[in-house]
C-alpha positions as CSV (number, residue, x, y, z in Angstrom):
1,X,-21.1,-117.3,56.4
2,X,-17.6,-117.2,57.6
3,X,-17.7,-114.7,60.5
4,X,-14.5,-113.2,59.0
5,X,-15.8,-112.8,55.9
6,X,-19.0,-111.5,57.0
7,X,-17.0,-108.9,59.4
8,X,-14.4,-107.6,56.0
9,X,-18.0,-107.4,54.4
10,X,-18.4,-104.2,56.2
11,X,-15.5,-103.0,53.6
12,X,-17.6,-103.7,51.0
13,X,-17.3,-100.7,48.6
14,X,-20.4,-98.7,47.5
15,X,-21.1,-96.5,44.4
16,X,-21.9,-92.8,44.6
17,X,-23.6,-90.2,42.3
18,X,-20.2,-87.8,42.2
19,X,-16.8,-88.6,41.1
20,X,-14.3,-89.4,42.8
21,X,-10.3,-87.6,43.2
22,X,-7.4,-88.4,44.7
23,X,-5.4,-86.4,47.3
24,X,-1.8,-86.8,48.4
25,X,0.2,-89.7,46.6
26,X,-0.3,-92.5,44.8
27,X,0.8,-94.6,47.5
28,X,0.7,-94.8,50.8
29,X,-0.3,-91.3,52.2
30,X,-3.0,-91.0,49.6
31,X,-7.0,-90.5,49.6
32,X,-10.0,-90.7,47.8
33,X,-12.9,-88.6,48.2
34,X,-15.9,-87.3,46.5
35,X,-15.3,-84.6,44.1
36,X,-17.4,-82.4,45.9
37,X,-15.4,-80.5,48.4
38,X,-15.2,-77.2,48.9
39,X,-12.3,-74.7,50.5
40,X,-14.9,-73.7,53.6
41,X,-14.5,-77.4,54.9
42,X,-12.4,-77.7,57.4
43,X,-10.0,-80.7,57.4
44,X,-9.0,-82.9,60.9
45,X,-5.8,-85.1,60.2
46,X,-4.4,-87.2,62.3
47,X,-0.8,-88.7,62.1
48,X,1.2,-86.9,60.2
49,X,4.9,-88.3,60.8
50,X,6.9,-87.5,57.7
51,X,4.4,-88.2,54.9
52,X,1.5,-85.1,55.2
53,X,1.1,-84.3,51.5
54,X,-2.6,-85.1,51.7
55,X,-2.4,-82.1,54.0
56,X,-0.4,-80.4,52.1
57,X,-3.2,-80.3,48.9
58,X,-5.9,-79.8,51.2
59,X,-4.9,-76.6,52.1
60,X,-3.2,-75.3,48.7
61,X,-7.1,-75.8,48.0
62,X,-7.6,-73.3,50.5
63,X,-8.8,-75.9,53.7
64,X,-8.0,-75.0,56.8
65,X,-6.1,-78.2,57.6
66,X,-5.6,-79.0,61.6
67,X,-2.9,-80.9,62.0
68,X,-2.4,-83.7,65.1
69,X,0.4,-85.2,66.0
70,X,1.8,-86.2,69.5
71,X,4.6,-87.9,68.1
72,X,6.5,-85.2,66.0
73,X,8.1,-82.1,67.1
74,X,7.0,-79.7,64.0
75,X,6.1,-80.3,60.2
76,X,8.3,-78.7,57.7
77,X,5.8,-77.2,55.4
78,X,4.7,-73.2,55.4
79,X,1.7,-72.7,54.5
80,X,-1.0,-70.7,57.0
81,X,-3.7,-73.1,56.2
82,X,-1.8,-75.6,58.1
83,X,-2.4,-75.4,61.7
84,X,0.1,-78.3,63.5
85,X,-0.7,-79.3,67.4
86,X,1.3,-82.0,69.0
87,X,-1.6,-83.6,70.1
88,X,-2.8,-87.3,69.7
89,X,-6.1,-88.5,69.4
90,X,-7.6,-91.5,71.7
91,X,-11.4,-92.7,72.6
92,X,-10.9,-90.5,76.3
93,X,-8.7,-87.4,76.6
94,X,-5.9,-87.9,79.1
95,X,-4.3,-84.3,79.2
96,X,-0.9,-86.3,80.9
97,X,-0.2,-88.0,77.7
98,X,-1.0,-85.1,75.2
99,X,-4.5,-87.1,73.9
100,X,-7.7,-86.3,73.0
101,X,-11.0,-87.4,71.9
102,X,-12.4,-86.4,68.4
103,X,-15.2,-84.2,70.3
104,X,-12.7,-82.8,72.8
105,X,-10.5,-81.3,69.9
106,X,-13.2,-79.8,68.4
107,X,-14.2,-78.2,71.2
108,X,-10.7,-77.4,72.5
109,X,-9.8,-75.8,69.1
110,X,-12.9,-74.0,68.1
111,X,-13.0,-75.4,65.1
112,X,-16.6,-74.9,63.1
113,X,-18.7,-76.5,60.9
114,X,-20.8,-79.2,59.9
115,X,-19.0,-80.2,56.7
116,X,-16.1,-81.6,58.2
117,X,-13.5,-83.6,56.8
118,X,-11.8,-86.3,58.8
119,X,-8.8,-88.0,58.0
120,X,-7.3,-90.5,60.0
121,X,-3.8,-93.2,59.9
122,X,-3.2,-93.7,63.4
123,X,-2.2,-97.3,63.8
124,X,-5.0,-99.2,65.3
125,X,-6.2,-96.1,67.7
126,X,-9.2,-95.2,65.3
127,X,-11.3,-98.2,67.1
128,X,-11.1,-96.5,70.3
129,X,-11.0,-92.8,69.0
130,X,-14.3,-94.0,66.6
131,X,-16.1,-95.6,68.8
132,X,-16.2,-92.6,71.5
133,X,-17.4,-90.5,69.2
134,X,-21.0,-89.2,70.2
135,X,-23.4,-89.6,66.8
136,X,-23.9,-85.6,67.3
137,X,-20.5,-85.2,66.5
138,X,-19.5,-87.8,64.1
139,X,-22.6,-85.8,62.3
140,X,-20.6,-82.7,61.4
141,X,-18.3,-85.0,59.0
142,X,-19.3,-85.4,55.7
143,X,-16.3,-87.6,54.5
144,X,-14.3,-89.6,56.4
145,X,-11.2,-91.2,54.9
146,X,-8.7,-93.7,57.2
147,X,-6.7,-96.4,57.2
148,X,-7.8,-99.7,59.1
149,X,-5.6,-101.7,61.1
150,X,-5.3,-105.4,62.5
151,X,-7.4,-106.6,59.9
152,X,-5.0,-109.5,60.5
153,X,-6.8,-110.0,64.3
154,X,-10.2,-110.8,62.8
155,X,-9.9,-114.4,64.0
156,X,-10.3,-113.3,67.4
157,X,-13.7,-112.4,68.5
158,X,-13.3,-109.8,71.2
159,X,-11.5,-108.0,68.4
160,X,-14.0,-108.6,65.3
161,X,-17.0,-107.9,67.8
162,X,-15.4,-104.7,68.3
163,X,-14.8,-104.0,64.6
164,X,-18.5,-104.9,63.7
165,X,-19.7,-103.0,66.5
166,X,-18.5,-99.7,65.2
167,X,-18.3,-100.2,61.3
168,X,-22.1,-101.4,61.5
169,X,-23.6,-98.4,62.8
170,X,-26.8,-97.4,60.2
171,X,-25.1,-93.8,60.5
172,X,-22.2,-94.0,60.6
173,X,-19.4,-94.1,57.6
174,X,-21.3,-95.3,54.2
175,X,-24.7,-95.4,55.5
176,X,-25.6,-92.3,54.1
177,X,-26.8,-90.1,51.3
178,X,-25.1,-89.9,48.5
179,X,-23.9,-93.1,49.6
180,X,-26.3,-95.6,48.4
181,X,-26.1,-99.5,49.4
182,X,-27.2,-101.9,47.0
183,X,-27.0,-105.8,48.9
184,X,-29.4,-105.1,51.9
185,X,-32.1,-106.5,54.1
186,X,-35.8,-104.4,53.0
187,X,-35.5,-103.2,56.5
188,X,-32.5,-101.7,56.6
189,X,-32.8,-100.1,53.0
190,X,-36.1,-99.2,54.3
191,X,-34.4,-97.0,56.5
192,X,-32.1,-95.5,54.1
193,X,-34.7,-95.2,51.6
194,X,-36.4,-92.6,54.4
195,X,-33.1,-90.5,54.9
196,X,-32.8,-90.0,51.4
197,X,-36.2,-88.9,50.8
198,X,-36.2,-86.4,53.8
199,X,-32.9,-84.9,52.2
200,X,-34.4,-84.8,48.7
201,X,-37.7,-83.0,50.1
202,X,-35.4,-80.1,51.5
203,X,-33.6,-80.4,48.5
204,X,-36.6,-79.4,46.4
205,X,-37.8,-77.2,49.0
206,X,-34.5,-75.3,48.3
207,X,-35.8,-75.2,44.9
208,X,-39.3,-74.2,45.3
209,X,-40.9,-77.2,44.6
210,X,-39.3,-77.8,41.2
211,X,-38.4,-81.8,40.9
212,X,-35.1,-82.3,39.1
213,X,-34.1,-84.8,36.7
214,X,-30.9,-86.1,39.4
215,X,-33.8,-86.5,42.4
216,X,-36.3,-88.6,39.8
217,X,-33.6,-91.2,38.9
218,X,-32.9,-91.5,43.0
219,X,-36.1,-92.5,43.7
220,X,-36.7,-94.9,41.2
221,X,-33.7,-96.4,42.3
222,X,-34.4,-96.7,46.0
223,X,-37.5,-98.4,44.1
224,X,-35.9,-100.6,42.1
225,X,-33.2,-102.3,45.0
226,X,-36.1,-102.0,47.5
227,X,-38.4,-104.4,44.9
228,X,-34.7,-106.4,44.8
229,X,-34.4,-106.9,48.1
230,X,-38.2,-107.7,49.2
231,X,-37.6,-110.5,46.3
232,X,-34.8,-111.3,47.6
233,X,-35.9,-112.0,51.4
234,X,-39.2,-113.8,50.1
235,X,-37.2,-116.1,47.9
236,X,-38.6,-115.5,44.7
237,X,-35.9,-114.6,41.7
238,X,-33.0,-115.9,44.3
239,X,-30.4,-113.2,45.3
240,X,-30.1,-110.2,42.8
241,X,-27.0,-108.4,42.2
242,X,-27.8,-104.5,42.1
């Protein structure tokens, strides 16, 4: 394959179990998550320049939004849910410049949670900001929304190494549940196969044992693509769409 290709494959999009809303506009400035957000998660944006209406939403939902910026002065919006710093974001903090990583913020700002929603438009600096980002702390997100940038500089292969290296990462971004991937290897659905079940046993646990309807039609699914993709890697049917 095309090693271009095979890098924008990493955008591939998945299907999920929940629907799916728009926040902000419906152009530039706008973002889609799961419909399944609630007002005790608390939202990191970064980049807000002159277009924050995503922000805006968030917190008329009741989200405490925190707002980072090194670039503007102020927002013009009044809302107490909106909490503005004029602080950028960067893979290492460097106090000098007004930056700082994803984990130092957190830290810095006491903010709480392991429901966390990040949102991200910062011009090419979520490769460096992303990739520093211990797995410990990327693990208090549940949705990440951003913009990707230099998609343009996939021809060169510092730059696309780079990209694979940190959209590949089995737990990171859409490699999890409810986020189910349907083209893979049997190994690697294997694996997300086994972090489904373990979340569906507490989920029943939290239910005292009682199997639902929604957890039965997950596992013969992981059944069904992991029969698909064992067929698929010993050549018998050919590749199967999912």
């Amino acid at each position: 394959m095309n090693p271009v290709i095979e890098a924008l494959s990493l955008l591939m999009q998945f299907d999920i179990d929940r629907q799916k809303i728009r926040i902000g506009p419906n152009t530039d400035g706008g973002y889609i998550l799961a419909d399944c957000i609630s007002p005790a998660q608390t939202v990191l944006s970064y980049c807000i320049d002159k277009e924050y209406n995503f922000d805006i939403e968030m917190a008329e939902r009741w989200h405490n939004v925190y707002m980072f910026d090194h670039t503007i002065e102020a927002i013009q919006a009044e809302n107490k849910k909106l909490l503005f710093f004029r602080e950028g974001v960067a893979g290492c903090t460097d106090i000098s410049q007004n930056l700082f990583s994803i984990k130092d913020h957190l830290h810095r700002h006491q903010i709480p949670g392991d429901r966390l929603i990040l949102k991200m438009d910062v011009e090419g600096a979520e490769f460096d900001a992303l990739e520093a980002v211990p797995d410990d702390t990327l693990d208090r997100f549940e949705q990440i929304v951003l913009e990707v940038q230099g998609l343009n500089n996939l021809d060169d292969f510092a730059f696309r190494d780079r990209f694979r290296r940190i959209l590949h990462g089995k737990d990171k971004l859409l490699w999890f549940y409810p986020f189910l991937p349907t083209l893979l290897s049997q190994e690697s659905f294997a694996a997300c196969a086994e972090r489904v079940e373990r979340l569906h046993g507490l989920e029943s646990a939290r239910k005292g044992g009682r199997d639902s309807e929604y957890s039965l039609a997950l596992r013969q699914q992981i059944e069904r693509l992991t029969e698909a993709a064992r067929d698929s890697e010993s050549g018998r049917g050919g590749t199967k769409a999912c």
